[in-house]
PyMOL commands that place a pseudoatom at each C-alpha (Angstrom):
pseudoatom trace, name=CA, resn=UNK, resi=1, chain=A, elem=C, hetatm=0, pos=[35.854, 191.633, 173.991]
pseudoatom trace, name=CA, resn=UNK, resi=2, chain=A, elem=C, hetatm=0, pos=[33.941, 194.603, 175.294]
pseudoatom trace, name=CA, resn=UNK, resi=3, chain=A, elem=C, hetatm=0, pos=[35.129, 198.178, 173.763]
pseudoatom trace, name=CA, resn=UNK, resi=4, chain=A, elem=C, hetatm=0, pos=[34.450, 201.608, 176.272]
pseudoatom trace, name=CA, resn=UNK, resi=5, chain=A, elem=C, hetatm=0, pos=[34.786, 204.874, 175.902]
pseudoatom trace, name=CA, resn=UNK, resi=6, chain=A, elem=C, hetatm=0, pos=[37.511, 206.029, 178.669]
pseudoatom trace, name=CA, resn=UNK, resi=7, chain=A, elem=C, hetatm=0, pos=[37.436, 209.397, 180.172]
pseudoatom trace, name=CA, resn=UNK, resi=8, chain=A, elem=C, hetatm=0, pos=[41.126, 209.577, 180.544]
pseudoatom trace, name=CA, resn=UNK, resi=9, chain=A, elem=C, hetatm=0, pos=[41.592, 212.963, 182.139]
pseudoatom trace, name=CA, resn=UNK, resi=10, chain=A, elem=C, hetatm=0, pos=[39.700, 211.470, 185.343]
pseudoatom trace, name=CA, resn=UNK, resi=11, chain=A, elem=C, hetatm=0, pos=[41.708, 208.353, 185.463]
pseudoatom trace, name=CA, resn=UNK, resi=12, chain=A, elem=C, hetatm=0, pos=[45.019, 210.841, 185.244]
pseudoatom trace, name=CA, resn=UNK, resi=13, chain=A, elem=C, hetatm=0, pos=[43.498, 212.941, 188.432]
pseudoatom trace, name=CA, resn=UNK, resi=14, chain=A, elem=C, hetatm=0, pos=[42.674, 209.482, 190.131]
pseudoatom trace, name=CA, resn=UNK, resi=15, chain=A, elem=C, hetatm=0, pos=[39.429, 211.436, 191.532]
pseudoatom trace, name=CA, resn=UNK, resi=16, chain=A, elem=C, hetatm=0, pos=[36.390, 210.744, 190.788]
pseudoatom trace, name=CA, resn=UNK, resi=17, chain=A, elem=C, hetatm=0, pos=[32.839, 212.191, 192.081]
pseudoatom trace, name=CA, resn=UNK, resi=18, chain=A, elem=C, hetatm=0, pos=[30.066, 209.668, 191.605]
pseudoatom trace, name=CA, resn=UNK, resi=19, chain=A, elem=C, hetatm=0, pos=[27.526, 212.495, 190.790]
pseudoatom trace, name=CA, resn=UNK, resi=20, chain=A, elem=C, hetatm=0, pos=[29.537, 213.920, 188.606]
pseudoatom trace, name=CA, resn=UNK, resi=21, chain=A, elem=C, hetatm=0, pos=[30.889, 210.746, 186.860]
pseudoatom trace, name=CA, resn=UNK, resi=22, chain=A, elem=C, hetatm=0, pos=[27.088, 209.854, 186.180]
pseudoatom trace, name=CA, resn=UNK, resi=23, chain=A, elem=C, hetatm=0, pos=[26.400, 213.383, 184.519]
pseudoatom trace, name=CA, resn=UNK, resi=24, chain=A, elem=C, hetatm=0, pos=[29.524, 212.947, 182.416]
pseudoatom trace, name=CA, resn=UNK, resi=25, chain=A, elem=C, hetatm=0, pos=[28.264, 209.344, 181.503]
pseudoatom trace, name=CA, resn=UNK, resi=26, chain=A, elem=C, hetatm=0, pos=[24.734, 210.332, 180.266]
pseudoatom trace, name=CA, resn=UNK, resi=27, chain=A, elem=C, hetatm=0, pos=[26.090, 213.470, 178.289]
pseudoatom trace, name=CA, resn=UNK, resi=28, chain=A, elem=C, hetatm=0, pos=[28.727, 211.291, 176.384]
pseudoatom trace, name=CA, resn=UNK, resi=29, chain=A, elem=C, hetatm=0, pos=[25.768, 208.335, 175.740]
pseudoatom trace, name=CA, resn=UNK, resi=30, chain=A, elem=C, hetatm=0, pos=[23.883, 211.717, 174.093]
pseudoatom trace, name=CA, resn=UNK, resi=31, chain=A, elem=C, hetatm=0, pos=[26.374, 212.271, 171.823]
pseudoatom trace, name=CA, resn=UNK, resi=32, chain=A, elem=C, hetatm=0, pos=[27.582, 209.298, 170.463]
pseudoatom trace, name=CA, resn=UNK, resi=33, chain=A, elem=C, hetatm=0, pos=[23.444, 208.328, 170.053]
pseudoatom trace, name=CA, resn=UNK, resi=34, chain=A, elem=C, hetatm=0, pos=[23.766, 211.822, 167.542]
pseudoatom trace, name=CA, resn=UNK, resi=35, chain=A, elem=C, hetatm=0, pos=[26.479, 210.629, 166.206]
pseudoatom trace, name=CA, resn=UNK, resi=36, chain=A, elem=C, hetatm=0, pos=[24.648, 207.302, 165.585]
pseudoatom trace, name=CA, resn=UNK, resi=37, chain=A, elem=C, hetatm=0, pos=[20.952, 208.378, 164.386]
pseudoatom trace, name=CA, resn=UNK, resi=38, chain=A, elem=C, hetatm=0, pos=[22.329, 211.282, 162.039]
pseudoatom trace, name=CA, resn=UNK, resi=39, chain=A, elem=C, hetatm=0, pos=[23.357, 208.275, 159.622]
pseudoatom trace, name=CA, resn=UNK, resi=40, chain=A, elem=C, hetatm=0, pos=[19.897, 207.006, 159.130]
pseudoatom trace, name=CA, resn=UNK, resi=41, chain=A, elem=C, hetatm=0, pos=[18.709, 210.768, 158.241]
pseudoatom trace, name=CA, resn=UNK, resi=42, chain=A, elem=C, hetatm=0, pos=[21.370, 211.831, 155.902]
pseudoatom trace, name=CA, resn=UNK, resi=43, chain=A, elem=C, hetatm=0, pos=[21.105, 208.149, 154.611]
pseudoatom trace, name=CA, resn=UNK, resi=44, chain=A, elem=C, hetatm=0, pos=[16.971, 208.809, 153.838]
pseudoatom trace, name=CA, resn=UNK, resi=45, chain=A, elem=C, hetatm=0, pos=[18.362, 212.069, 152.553]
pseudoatom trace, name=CA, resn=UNK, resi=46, chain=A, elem=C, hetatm=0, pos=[18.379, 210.555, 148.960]
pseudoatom trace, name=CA, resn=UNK, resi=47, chain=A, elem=C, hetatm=0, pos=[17.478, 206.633, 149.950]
pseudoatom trace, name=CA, resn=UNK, resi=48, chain=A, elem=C, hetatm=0, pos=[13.900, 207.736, 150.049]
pseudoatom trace, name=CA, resn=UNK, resi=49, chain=A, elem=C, hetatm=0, pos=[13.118, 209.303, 146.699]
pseudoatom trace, name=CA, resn=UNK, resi=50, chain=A, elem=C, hetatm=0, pos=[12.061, 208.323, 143.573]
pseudoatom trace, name=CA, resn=UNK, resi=51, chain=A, elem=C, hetatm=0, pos=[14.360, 208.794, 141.135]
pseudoatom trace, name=CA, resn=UNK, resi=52, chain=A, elem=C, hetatm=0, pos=[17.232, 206.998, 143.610]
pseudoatom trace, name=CA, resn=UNK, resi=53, chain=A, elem=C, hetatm=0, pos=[15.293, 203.963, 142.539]
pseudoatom trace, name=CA, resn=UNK, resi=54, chain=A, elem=C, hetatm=0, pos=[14.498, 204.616, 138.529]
pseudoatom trace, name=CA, resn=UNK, resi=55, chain=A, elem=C, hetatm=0, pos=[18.596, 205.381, 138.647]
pseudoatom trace, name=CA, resn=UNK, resi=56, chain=A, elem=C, hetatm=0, pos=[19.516, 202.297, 140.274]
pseudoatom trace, name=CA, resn=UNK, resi=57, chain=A, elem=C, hetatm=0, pos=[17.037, 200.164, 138.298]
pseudoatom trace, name=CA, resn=UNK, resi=58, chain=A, elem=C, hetatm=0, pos=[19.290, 201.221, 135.196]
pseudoatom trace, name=CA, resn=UNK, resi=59, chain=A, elem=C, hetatm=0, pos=[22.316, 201.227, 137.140]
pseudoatom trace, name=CA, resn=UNK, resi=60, chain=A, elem=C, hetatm=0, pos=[23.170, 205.053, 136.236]
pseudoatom trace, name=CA, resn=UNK, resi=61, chain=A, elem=C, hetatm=0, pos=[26.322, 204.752, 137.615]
pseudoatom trace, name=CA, resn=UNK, resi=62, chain=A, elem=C, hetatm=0, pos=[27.703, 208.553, 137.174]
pseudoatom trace, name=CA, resn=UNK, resi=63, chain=A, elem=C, hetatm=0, pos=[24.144, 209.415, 138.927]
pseudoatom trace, name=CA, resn=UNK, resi=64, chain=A, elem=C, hetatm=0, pos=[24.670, 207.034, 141.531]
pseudoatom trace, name=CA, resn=UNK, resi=65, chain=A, elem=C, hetatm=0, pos=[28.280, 208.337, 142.714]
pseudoatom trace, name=CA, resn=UNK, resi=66, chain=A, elem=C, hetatm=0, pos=[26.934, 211.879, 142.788]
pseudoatom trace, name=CA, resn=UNK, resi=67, chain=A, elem=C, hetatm=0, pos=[23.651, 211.370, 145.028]
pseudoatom trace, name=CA, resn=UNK, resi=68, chain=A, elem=C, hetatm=0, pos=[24.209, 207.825, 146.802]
pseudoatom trace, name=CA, resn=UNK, resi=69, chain=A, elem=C, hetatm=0, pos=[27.765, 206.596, 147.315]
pseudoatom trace, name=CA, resn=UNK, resi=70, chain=A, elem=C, hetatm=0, pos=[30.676, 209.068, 146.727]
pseudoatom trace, name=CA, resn=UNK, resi=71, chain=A, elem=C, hetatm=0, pos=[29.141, 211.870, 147.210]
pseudoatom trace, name=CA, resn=UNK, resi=72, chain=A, elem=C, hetatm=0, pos=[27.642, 210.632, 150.628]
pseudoatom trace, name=CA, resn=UNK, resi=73, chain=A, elem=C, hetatm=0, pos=[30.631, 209.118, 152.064]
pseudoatom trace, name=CA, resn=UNK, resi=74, chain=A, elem=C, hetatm=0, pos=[32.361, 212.699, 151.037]
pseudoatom trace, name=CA, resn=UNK, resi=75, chain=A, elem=C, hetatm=0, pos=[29.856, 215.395, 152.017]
pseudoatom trace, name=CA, resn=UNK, resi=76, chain=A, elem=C, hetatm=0, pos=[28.801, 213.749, 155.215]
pseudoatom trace, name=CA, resn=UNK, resi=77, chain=A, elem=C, hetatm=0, pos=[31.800, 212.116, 156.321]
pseudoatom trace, name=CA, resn=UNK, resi=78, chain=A, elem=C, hetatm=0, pos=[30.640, 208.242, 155.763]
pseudoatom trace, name=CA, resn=UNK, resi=79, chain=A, elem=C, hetatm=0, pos=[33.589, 206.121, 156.159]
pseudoatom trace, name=CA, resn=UNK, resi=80, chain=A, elem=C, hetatm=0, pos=[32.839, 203.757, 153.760]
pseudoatom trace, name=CA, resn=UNK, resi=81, chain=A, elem=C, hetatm=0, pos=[29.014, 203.970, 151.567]
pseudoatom trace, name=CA, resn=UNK, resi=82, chain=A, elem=C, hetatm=0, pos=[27.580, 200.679, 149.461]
pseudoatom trace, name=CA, resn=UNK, resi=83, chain=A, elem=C, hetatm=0, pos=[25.014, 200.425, 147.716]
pseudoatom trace, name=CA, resn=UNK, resi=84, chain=A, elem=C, hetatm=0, pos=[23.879, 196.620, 147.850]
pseudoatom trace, name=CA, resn=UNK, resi=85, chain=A, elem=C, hetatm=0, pos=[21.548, 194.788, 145.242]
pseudoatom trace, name=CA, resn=UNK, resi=86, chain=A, elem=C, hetatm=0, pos=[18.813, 192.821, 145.796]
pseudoatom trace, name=CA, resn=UNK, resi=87, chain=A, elem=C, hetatm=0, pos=[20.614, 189.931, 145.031]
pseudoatom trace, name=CA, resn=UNK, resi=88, chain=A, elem=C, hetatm=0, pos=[23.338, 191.141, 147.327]
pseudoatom trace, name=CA, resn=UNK, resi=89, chain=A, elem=C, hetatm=0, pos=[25.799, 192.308, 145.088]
pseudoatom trace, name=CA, resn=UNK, resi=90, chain=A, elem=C, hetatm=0, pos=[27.957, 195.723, 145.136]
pseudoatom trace, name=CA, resn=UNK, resi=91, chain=A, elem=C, hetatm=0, pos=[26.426, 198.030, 142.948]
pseudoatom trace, name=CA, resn=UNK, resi=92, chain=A, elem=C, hetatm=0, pos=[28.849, 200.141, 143.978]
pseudoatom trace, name=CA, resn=UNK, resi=93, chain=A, elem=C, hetatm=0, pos=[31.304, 201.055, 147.017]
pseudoatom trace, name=CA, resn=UNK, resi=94, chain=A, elem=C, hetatm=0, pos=[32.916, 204.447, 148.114]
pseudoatom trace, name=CA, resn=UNK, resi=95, chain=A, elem=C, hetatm=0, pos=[36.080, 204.559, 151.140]
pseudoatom trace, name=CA, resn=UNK, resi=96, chain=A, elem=C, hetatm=0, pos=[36.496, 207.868, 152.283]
pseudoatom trace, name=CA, resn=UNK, resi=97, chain=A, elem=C, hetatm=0, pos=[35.143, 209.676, 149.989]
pseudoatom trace, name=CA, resn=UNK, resi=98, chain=A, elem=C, hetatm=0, pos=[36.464, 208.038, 147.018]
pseudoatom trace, name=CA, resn=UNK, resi=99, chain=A, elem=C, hetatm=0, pos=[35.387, 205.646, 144.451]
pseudoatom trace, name=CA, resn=UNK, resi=100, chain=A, elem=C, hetatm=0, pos=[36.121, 202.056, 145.693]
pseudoatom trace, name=CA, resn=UNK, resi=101, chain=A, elem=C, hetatm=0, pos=[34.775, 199.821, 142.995]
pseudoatom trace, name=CA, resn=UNK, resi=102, chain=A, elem=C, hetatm=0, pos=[32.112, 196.694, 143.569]
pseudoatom trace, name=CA, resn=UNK, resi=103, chain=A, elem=C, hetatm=0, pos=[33.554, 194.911, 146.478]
pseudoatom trace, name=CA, resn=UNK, resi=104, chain=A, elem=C, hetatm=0, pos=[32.846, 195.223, 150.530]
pseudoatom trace, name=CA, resn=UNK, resi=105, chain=A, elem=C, hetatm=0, pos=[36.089, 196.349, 152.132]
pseudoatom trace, name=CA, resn=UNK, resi=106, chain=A, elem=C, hetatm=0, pos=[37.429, 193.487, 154.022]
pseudoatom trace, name=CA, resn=UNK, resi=107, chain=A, elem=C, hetatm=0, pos=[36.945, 194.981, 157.077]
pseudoatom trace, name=CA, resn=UNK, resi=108, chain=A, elem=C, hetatm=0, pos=[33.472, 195.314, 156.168]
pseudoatom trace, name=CA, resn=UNK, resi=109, chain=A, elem=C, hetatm=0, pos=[32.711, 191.838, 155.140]
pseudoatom trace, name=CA, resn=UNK, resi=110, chain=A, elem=C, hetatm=0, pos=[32.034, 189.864, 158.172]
pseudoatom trace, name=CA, resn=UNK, resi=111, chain=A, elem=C, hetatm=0, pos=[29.660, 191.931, 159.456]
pseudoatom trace, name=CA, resn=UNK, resi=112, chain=A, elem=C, hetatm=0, pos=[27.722, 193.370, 156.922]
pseudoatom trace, name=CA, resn=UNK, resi=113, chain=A, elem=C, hetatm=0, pos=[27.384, 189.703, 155.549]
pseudoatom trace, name=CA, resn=UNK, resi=114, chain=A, elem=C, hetatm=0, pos=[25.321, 189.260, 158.755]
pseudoatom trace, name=CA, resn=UNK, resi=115, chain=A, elem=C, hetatm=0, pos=[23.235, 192.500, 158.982]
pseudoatom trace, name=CA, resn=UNK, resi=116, chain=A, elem=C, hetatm=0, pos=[22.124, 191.379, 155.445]
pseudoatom trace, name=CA, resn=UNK, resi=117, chain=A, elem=C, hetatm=0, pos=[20.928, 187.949, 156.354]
pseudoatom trace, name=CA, resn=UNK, resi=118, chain=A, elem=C, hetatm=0, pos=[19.238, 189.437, 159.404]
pseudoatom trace, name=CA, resn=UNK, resi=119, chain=A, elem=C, hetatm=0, pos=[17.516, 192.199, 157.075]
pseudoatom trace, name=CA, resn=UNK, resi=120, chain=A, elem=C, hetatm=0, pos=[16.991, 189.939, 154.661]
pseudoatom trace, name=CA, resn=UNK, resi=121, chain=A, elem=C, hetatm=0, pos=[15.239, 187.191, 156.774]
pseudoatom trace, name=CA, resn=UNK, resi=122, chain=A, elem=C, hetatm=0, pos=[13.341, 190.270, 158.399]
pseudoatom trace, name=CA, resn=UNK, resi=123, chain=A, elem=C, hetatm=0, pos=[11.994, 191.501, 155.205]
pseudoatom trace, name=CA, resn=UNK, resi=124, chain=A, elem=C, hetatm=0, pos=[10.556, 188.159, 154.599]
pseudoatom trace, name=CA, resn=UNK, resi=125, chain=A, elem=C, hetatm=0, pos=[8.942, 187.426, 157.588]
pseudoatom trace, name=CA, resn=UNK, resi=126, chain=A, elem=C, hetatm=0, pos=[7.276, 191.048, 157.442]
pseudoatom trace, name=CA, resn=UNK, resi=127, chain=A, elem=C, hetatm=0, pos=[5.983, 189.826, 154.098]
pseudoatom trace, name=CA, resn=UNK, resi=128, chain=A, elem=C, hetatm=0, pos=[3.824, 187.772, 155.765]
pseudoatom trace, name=CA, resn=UNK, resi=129, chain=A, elem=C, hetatm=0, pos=[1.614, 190.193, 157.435]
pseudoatom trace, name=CA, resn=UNK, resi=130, chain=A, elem=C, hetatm=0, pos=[-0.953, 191.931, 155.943]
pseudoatom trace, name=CA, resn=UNK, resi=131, chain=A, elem=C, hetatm=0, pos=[-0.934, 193.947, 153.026]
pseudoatom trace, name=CA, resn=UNK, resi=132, chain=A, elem=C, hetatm=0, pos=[-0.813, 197.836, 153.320]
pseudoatom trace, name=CA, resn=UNK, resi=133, chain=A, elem=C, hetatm=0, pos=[0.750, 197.281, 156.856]
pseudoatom trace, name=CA, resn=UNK, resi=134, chain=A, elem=C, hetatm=0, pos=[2.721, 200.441, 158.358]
pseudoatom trace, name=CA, resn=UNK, resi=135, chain=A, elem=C, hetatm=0, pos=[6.539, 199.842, 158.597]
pseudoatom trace, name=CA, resn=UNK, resi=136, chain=A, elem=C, hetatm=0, pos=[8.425, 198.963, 161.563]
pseudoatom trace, name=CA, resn=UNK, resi=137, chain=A, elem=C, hetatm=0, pos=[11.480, 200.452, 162.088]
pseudoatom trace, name=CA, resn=UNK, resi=138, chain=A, elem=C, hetatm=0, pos=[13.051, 196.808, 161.338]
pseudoatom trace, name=CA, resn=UNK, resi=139, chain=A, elem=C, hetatm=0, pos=[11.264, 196.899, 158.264]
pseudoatom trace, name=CA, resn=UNK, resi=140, chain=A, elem=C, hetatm=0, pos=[12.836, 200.295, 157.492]
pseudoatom trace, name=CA, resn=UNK, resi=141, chain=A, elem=C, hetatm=0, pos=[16.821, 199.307, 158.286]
pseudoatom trace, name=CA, resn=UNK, resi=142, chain=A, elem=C, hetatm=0, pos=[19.364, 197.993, 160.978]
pseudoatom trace, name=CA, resn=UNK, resi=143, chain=A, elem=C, hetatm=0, pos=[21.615, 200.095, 163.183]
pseudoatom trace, name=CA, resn=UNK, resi=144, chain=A, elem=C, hetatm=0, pos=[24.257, 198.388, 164.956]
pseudoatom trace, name=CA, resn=UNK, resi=145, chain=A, elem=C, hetatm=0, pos=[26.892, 199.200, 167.438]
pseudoatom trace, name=CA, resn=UNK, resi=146, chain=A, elem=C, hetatm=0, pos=[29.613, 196.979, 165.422]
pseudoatom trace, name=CA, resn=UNK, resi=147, chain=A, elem=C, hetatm=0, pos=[33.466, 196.171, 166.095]
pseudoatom trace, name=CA, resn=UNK, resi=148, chain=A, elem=C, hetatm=0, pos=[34.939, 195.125, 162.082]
pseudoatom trace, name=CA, resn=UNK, resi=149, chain=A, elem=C, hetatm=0, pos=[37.100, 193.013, 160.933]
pseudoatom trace, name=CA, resn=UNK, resi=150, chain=A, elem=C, hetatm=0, pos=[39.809, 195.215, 161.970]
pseudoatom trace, name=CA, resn=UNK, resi=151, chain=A, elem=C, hetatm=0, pos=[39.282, 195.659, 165.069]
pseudoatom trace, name=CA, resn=UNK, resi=152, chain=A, elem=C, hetatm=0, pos=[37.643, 199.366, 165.033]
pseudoatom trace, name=CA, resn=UNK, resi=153, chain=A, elem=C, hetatm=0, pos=[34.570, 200.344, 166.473]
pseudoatom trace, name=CA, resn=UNK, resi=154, chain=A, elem=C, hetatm=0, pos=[31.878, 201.724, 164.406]
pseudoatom trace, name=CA, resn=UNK, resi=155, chain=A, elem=C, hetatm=0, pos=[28.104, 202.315, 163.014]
pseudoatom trace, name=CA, resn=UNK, resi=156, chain=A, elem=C, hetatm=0, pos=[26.800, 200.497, 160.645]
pseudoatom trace, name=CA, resn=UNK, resi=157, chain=A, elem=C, hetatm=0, pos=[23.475, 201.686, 159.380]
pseudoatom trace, name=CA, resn=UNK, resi=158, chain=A, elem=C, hetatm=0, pos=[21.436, 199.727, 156.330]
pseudoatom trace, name=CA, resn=UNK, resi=159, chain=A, elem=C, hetatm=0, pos=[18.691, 201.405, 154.713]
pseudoatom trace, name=CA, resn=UNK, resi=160, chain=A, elem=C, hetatm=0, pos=[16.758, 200.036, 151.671]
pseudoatom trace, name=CA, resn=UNK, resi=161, chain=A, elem=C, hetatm=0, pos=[16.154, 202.346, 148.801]
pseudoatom trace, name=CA, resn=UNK, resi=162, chain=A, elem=C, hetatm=0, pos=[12.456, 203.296, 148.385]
pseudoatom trace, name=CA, resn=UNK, resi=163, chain=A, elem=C, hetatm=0, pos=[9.799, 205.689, 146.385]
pseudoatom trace, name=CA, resn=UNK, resi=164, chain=A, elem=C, hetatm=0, pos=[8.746, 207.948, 147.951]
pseudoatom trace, name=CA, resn=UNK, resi=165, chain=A, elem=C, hetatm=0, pos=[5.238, 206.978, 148.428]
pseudoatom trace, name=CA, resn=UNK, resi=166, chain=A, elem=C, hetatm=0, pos=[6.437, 204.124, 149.553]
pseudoatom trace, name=CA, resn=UNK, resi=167, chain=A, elem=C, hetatm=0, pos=[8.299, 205.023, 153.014]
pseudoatom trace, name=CA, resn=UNK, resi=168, chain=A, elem=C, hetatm=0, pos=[5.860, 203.813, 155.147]
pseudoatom trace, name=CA, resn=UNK, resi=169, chain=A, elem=C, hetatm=0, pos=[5.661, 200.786, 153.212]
pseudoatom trace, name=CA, resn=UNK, resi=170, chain=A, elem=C, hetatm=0, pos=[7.188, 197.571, 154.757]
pseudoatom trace, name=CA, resn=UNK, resi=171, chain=A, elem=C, hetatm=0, pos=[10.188, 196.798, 152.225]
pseudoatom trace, name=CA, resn=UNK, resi=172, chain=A, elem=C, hetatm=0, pos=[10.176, 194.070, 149.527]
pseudoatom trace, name=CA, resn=UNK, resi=173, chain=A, elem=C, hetatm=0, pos=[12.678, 191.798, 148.484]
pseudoatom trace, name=CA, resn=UNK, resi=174, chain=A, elem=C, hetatm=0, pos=[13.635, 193.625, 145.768]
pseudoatom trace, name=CA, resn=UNK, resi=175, chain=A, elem=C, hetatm=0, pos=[14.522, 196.404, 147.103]
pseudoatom trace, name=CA, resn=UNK, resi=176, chain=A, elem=C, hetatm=0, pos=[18.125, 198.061, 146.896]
pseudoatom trace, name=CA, resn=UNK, resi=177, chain=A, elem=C, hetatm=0, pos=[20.026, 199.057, 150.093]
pseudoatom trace, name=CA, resn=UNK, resi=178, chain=A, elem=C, hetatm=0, pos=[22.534, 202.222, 151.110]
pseudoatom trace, name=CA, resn=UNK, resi=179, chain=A, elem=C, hetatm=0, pos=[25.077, 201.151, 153.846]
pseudoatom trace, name=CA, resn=UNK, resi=180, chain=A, elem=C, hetatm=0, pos=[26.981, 203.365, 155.320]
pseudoatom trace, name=CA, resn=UNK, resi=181, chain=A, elem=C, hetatm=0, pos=[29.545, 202.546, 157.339]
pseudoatom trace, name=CA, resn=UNK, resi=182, chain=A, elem=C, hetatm=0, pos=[30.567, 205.130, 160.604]
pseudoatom trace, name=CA, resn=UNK, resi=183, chain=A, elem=C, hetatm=0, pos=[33.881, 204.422, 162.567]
pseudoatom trace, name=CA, resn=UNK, resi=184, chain=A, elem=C, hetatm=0, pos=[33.594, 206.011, 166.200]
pseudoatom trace, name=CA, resn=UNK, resi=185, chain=A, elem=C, hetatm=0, pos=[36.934, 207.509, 165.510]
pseudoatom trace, name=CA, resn=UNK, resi=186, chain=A, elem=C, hetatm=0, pos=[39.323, 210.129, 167.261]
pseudoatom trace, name=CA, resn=UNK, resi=187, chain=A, elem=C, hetatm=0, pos=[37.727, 212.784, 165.744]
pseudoatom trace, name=CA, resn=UNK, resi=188, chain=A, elem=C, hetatm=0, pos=[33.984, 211.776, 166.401]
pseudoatom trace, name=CA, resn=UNK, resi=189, chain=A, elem=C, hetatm=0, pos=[35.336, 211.249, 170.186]
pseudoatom trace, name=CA, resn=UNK, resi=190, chain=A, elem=C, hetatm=0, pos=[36.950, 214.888, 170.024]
pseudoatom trace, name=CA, resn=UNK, resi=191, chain=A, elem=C, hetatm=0, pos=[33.660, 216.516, 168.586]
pseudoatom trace, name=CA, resn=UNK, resi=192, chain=A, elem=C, hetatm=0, pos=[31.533, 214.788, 171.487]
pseudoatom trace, name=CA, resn=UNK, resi=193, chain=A, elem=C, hetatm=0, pos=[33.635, 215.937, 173.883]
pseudoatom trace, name=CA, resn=UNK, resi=194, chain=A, elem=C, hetatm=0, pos=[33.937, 219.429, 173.206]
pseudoatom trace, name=CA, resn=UNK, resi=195, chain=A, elem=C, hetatm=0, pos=[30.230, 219.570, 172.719]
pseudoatom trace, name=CA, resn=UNK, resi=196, chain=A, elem=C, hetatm=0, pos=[30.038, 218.750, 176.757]
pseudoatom trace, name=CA, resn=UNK, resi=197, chain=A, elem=C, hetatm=0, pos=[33.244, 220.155, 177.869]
pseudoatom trace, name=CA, resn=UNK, resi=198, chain=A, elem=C, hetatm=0, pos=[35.171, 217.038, 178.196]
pseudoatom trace, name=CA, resn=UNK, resi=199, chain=A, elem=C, hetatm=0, pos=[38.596, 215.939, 177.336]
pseudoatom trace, name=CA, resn=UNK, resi=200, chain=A, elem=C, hetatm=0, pos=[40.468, 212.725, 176.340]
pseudoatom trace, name=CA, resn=UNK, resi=201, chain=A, elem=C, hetatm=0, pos=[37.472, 210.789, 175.178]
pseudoatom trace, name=CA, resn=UNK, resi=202, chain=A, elem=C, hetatm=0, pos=[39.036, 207.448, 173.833]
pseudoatom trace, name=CA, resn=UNK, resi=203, chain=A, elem=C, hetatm=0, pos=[37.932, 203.716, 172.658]
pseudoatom trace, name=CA, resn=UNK, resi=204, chain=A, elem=C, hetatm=0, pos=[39.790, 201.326, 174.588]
pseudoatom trace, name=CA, resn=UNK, resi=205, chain=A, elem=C, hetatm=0, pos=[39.512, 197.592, 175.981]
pseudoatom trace, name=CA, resn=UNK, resi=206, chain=A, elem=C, hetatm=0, pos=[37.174, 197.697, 178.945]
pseudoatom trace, name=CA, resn=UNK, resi=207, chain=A, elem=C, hetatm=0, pos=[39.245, 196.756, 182.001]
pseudoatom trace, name=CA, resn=UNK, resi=208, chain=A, elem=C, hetatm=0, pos=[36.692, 197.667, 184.965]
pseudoatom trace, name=CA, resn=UNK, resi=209, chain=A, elem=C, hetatm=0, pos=[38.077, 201.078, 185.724]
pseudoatom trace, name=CA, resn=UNK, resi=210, chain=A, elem=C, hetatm=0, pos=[34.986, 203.430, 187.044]
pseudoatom trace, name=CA, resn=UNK, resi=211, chain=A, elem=C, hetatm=0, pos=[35.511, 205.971, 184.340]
pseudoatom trace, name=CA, resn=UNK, resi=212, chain=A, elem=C, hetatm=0, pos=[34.452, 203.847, 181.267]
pseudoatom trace, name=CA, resn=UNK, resi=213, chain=A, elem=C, hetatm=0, pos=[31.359, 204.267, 179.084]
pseudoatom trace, name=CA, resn=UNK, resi=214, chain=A, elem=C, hetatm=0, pos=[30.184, 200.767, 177.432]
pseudoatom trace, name=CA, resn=UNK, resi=215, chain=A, elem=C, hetatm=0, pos=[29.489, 201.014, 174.057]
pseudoatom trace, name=CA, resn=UNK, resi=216, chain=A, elem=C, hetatm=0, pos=[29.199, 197.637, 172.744]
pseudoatom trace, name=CA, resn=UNK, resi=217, chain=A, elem=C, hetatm=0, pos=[27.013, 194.586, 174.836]
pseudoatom trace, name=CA, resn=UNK, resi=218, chain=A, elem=C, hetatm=0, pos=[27.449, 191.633, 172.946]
pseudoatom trace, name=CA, resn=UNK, resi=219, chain=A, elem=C, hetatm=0, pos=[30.390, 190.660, 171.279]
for i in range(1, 219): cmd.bond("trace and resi %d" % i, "trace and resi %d" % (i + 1))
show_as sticks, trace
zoom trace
């Protein structure tokens, strides 16, 4: 299945001028990109500092839910925040703001389960080059355009906890990682489209019509 974004006030006129359809196009690809790259920044906000990795090490947990995970999914809207060990486990997990215990929302599971083995297979190949090497952006996360479990679109960024001295650093094995989890939701449509003066923005099934933005390549 590919997922669009439909300009539905077009469809409704049943006009549509090709320069003006292409303008539209390129201003809504803008914003959702925003929409998509603020994660990683607000994510390095407090994934790339030193005492985000003394707290985890001890597994602070009151420190944790006020600088990495509740407090994240609350203040900047994150659907859903983790906080993932290096052996892969939940350190802990945050759903709209809230605490959510030390499980992956089911939703979640599918697809985060594979961003991890990519990361994780990643990390270790980058291991392999030279020491003192700058990071990649690989080496510093994943962002994905990803459709979950049930059935809503969204972002899913991964970022891996670091000192920070050690930002530029390619990432070890043993590092922790913040995931944050984005849906492209009503109200994320609503803000891009005010932003560029357009109305009806919506996710649907794409069906061909000319008025559709592709948002997801390979399903």
């Amino acid at each position: 299945m590919m997922l669009a974004v439909a300009f539905g006030t077009w469809w409704a006129a049943g006009r549509i001028d090709a320069w003006a359809d292409a303008q539209e196009r390129q201003s809504v690809t803008a914003g959702l990109d925003q929409e998509k790259d603020r994660l990683t920044t607000e994510q390095d906000s407090t994934a790339v500092w030193d005492e985000a990795v003394l707290r985890l090490e001890a597994n602070d947990q009151p420190w944790i839910a006020d600088n990495l995970v509740d407090w994240m999914s609350q203040y900047y809207g994150h659907d859903r925040v983790y906080v993932i060990a290096p052996d892969d486990h939940v350190v802990r997990a945050a759903d709209q703001g809230q605490y959510a215990g030390q499980s992956v929302n089911p939703a979640d599971q599918a697809v985060l389960a594979g961003l991890l083995a990519e990361f994780r297979a990643r990390v270790a190949l980058a291991s392999t080059q030279q020491d003192g090497a700058t990071a990649s952006p690989v080496d510093r996360g994943l962002l994905d355009t990803v459709i979950l479990g049930d059935g809503h679109l969204a972002y899913l960024s991964l970022r891996p906890v670091v000192l920070t001295s050690d930002a530029d650093k390619p990432v070890t094995d043993d590092a922790f990682l913040h995931v944050s989890v984005k849906l492209v939701s009503a109200d994320m449509l609503d803000e891009v489209g005010t932003r560029f003066g357009l109305d009806d923005l919506r996710v649907v099934a794409r069906n061909g019509a000319p008025s559709t933005l592709p948002v997801l390549n390979n399903v």
